[in-house]
C-alpha angles and dihedrals in degrees: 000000000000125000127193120195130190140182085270102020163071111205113192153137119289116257130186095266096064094071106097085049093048082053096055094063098028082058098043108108091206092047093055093042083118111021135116094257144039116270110279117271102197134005089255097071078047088055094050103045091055092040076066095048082051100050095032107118124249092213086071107015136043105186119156137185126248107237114187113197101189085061091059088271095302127165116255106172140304139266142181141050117346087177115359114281100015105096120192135158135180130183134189112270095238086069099045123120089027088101083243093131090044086054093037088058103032091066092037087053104060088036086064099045089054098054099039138060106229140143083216152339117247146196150207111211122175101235098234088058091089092165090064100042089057090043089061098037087047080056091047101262110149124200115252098181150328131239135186130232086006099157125012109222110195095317104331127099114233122204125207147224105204111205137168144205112214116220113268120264111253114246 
């Protein structure tokens, strides 16, 4: 099992207990702003999403969970590679403009590109999430294109920047 550590996490692969602090992010309003997906409604939806991180194979994923020590080993979010290239990330909002999600994926990143064989990592960012947009680019993520009503979240229609990151040049 691999195990990532920063100055500031822990970063690891989802268990079962992690599941009320997983909630508490997965249910946070503010945190799915710009997710995928509506806020939680119970903790059930929250089970069975990470029942899916946990059985998720490592021949195609690489997803970790943010441990932050200084907060008693709480969860504060999760980073990586649901399916391989496709990076994402999201944190509680209670942990957001402390550069915990830039150290989280600059050591994910090289982690992945080290264990897959891939031209780039990508990703799919709604266009009004501009911290997101300047925490890529400040990675080296470049945007590659841009589509409308991309993904439908509860009954609204979402857009997104594409953007890659291409693999880093050996040497």
């Amino acid at each position: 099992m691999t195990v990532i550590v920063t100055p500031r996490l822990i970063l690891r692969r989802a268990r079962p207990s992690d599941l009320d602090d997983l909630h508490a992010v997965m249910s946070h309003p503010e945190a799915m702003r710009y997710w995928s997906t509506p806020p939680h409604g119970d903790i059930a939806q929250t089970r069975d999403f990470l029942a899916a991180m946990i059985a998720g194979t490592p021949d195609d994923s690489d997803d970790f969970m943010v441990e932050l020590p200084a907060a008693g080993g709480r969860v504060i979010g999760k980073a990586g590679c649901w399916r391989v290239p496709e990076i994402g990330y999201i944190l509680h909002p209670d942990f957001w403009g402390r550069g915990l999600a830039r150290e989280a994926l600059e050591a994910i990143l090289p982690h992945v590109f080290a264990r897959f064989p891939v031209d780039a990592l990508t990703a799919d960012v709604d266009p009004r999430n501009a911290a997101s947009l300047r925490l890529l680019a400040r990675l080296g993520f470049r945007e590659t294109g841009r589509a409308e009503r991309t993904w439908l979240v509860g009954d609204a229609w979402c857009d997104s920047v594409y953007l890659a990151l291409p693999r880093p040049a050996a040497g």
